[in-house]
N, C-alpha and C positions, 0 to 999 in steps of 0.2 A: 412415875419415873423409876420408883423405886422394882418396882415388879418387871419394868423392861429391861432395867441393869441385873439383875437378877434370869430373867431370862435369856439374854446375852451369855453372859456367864457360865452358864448352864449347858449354851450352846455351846462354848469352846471348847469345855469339860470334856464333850461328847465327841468332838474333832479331835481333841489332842488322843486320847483314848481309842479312838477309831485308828487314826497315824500311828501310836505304838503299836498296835493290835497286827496292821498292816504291811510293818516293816520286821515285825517280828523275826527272830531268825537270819537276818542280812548284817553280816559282818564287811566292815570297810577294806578292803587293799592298800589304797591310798591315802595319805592323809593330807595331801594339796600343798605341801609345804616341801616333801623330801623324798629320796626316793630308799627310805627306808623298806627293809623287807623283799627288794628289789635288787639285781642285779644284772649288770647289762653284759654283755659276750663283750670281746676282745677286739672284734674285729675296729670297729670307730665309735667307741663310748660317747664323743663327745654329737652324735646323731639325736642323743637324747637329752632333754634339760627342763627345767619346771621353769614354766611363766604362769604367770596371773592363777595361778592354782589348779594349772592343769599338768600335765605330760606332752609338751610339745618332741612332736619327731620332723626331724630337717637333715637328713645330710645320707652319707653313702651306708651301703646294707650294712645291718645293725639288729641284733631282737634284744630285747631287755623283759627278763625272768621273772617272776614272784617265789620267792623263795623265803618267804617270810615264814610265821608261825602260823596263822591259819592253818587249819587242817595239817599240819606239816609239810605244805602246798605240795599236795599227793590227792588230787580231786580225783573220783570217780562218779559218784551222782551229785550233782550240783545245778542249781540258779547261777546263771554271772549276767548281771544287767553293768552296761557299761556306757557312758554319753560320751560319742567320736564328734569329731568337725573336721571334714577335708578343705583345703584349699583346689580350686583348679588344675585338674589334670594331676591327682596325688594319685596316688598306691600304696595301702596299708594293710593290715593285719592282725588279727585275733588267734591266737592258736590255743588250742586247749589238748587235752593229754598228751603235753609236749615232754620234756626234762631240758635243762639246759648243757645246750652244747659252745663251745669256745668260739664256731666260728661257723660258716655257711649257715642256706636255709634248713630248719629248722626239720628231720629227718623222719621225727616220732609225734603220733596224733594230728588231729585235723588243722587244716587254717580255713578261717571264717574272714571271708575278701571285705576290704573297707577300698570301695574306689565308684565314683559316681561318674567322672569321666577321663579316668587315665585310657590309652589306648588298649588294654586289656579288655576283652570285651566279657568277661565274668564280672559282676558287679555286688556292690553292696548284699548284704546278705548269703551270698553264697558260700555253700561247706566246697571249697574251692578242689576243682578237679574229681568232683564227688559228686553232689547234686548242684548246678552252676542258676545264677539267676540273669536273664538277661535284660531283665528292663533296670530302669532308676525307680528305687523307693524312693528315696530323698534326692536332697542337693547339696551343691559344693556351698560353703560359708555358711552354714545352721547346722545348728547340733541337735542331733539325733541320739535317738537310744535303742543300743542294741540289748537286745534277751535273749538269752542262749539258754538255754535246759538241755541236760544230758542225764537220760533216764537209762541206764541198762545198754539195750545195745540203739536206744533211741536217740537222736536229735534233732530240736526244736528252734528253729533262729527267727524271733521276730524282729523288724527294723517299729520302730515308734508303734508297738503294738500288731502291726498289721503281720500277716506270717508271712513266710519267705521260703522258709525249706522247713518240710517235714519230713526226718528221713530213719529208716529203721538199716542197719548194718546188717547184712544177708551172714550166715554160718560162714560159708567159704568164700574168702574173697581171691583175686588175682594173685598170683605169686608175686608180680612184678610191682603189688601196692606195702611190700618192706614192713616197716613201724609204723606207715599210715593209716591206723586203724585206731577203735576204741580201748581203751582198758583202763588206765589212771594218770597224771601225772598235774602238770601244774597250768597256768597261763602264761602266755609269754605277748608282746607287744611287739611286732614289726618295725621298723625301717628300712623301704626298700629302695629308695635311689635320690640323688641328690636334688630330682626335682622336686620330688615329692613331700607336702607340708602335712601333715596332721594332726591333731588335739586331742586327748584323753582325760575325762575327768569321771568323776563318780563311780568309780570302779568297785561294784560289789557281787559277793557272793555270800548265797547260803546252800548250808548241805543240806542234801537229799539221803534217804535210805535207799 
């Protein structure tokens, strides 16, 4: 008995160690409780609000910023895995090398679509108006996890591991594509219309070289 509780033990040792090992490097955003470090634009603050320890978004267009300490939230290479939940028929949002602006959508760096069946026919996974995904990875009511990696001029967006867009940013792009391109900034969190419900929890990133 003695030898099995000890081997037990042994076994956790190895898990718990393997799990630091793992998450090495992944710093929180969130902390489930506030929306500390966070700041939401002017347009309808009250789109955004914390339930059950997530980030629910509900109401009319709205982004809310990371503007916390991290990094001095000025990403350039980075991990950001994030767990979303749409409701039916939502339309959300992921943007990365953004900055925060007071009002409209959001002008500088990519947005990463979160919608499984809003009439939008871009869906989940896509580097939105850039490489588009047209089928469903997921569904509406289960939470999924998105992985985003941004290597250089690369990015990587998997939905619950499986990939979704591999895309590398060409030298010259369109004139008419502005500040939608790669270079640095922060993350920011959608709200796009008053239909539209969605959930945000586990929100992390580690930096890259």
């Amino acid at each position: 008995m003695k030898k099995l509780s000890f081997i037990l033990c042994l076994l956790m040792l190895v898990q718990m160690a393997f799990g630091q090992k793992k998450e090495k490097g992944w710093v929180s955003l969130f902390d489930g409780k506030s929306f500390a470090g966070w700041r939401v634009n002017e347009e309808n603050p009250k789109t955004f609000s914390i339930e059950d320890g997530t980030i629910k978004v509900a109401g009319e267009r709205t982004h809310l910023f990371y503007e916390g300490p991290v990094g001095n939230h000025d990403f350039k290479n980075f991990e950001l895995k994030i767990k979303a939940k749409t409701l039916p028929g939502s339309n959300s949002g992921i943007f990365i090398h953004t900055g925060y602006q007071a009002s409209g959508w959001p002008e500088k760096g990519y947005e990463v679509q979160v919608n499984q069946t809003h009439t939008d026919w871009r869906k989940t996974g896509s580097l939105y108006g850039v490489n588009d995904v047209k089928e469903n990875l997921t569904k509406d009511d289960e939470w999924y996890e998105y992985h985003i990696i941004v290597k250089d001029k690369r990015v990587i967006i998997k939905i619950n591991d499986k990939l979704a867009v591999d895309y590398t940013e060409p030298e010259t792009l369109p004139e008419d594509r502005g500040k939608k391109r790669l270079s640095s900034g922060t993350i920011a969190l959608q709200g796009h219309d008053p239909k539209s419900v969605a959930y945000f929890k586990d929100i992390r990133i580690k930096m890259l070289k």
